[in-house]
C-alpha positions in Angstrom: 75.5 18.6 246.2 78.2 18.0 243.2 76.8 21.4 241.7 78.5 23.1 244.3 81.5 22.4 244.1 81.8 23.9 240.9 84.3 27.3 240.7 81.5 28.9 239.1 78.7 28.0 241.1 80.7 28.3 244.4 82.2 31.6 243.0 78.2 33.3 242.5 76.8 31.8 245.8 80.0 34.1 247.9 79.5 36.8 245.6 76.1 36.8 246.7 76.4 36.3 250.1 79.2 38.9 250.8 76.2 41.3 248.6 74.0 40.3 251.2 76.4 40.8 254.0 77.1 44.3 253.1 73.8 45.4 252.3 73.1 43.9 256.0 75.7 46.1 257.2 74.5 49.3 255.0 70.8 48.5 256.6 70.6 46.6 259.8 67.8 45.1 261.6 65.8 43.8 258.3 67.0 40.2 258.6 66.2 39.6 254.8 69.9 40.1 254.2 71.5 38.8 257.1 69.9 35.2 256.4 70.6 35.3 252.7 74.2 36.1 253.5 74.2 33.3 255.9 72.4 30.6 253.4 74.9 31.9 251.1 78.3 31.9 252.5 77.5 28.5 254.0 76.9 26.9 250.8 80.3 28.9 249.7 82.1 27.3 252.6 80.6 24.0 251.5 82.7 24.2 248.0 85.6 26.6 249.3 86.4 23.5 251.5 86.2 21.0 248.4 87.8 22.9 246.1 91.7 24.2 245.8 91.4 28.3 247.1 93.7 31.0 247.0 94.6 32.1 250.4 95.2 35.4 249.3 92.0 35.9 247.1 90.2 34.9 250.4 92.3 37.1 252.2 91.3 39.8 249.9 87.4 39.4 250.1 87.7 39.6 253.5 89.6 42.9 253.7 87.1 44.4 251.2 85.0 44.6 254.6 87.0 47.5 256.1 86.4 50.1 253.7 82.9 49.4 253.2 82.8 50.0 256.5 84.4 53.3 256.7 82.4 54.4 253.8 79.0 53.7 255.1 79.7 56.1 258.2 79.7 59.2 257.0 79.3 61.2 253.5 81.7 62.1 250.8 83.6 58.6 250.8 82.3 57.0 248.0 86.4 56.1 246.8 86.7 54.0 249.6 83.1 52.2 248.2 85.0 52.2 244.9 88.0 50.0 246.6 86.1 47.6 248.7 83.9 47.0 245.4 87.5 46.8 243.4 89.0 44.3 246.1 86.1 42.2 246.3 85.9 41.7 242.7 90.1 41.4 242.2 89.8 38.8 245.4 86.1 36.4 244.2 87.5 36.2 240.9 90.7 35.1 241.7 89.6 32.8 244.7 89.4 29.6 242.6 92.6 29.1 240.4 93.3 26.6 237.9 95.7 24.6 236.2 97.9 27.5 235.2 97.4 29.5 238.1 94.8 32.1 236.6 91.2 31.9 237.6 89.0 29.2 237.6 85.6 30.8 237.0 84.9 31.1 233.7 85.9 35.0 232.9 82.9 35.4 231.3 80.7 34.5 234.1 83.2 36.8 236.8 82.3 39.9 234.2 78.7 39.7 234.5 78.8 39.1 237.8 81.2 41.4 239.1 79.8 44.6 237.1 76.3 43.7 237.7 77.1 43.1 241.9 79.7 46.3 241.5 77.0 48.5 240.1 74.2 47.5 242.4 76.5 47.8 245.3 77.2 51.3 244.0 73.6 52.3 243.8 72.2 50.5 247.1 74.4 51.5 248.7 74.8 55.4 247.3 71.4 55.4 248.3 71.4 54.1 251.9 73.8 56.5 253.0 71.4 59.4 251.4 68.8 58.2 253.1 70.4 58.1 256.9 71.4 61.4 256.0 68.0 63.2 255.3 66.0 65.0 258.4 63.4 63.3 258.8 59.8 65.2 257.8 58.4 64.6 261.2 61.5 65.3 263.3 60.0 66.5 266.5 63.5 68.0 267.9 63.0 70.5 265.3 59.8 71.7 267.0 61.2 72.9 270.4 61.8 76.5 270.6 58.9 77.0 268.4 55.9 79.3 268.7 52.6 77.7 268.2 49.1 77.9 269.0 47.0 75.9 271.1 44.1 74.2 269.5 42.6 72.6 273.0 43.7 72.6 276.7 47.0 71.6 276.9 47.7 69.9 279.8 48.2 66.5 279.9 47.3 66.0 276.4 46.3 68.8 273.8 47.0 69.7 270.6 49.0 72.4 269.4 49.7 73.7 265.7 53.0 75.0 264.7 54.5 76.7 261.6 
């Protein structure tokens, strides 16, 4: 378990679980994400607990919750995506510091990271909220109101063709 308590690997196992946990929260009910954000913060916690933290970095990651949040809910917010993407970047980067005070993962491996997570956020979640949005093809709300013409007796059951 030494391996996690290094800034780096610590640093890619909560970026990874707070992907998982928002992609939980952009689509519920799969379970997929919910347990990898679950395996994933845990063995976060593990070397957050062993290693020195920012309280304010943590802070930060945390708070990147509450736009996502209010950007998932309805259309046309994609800034606020923007900031909770920014904040949880600034905040997982800066989580670990070192001697000096900067941060303790290796800027390199924060870069790929970040952009990689930031841009597939972007994407997954871009497309999740298109998605809820779309009418569904076979909406059958949509059909009430409608003329149509019975194929068989309708009574209990039946058949019935419209448009």
């Amino acid at each position: 378990m030494d391996f996690l308590l290094n800034p780096n690997v610590a640093y890619l196992f909560l970026l990874g679980g707070v992907l998982m946990a928002m992609l939980a929260l952009a689509t519920p009910g799969t379970g997929f994400f919910e347990v990898g954000a679950l395996f994933c913060i845990a063995l976060a916690g593990y070397g957050i607990y062993n290693l020195p933290f920012n309280w304010w970095a943590l802070a930060l990651i945390f708070l990147s919750v509450a736009p996502f949040i209010y950007s998932i809910q309805k259309p046309k917010r994609e800034v606020y995506l923007g900031i909770s993407i920014v904040v949880l970047v600034v905040g997982s980067i800066f989580l670990f510091p070192n001697q000096t005070g900067g941060p303790g993962v290796n800027l390199f491996v924060a870069f790929i990271a970040s952009i990689l997570v930031a841009g597939f956020l972007w994407l997954a979640v871009g497309k999740s909220i298109q998605a809820a949005q779309i009418r569904p093809a076979h909406d059958l709300d949509s059909l009430v109101g409608q003329i149509g013409e019975a194929k068989t007796k309708v009574l209990d059951e039946g058949s019935v063709q419209v448009a």
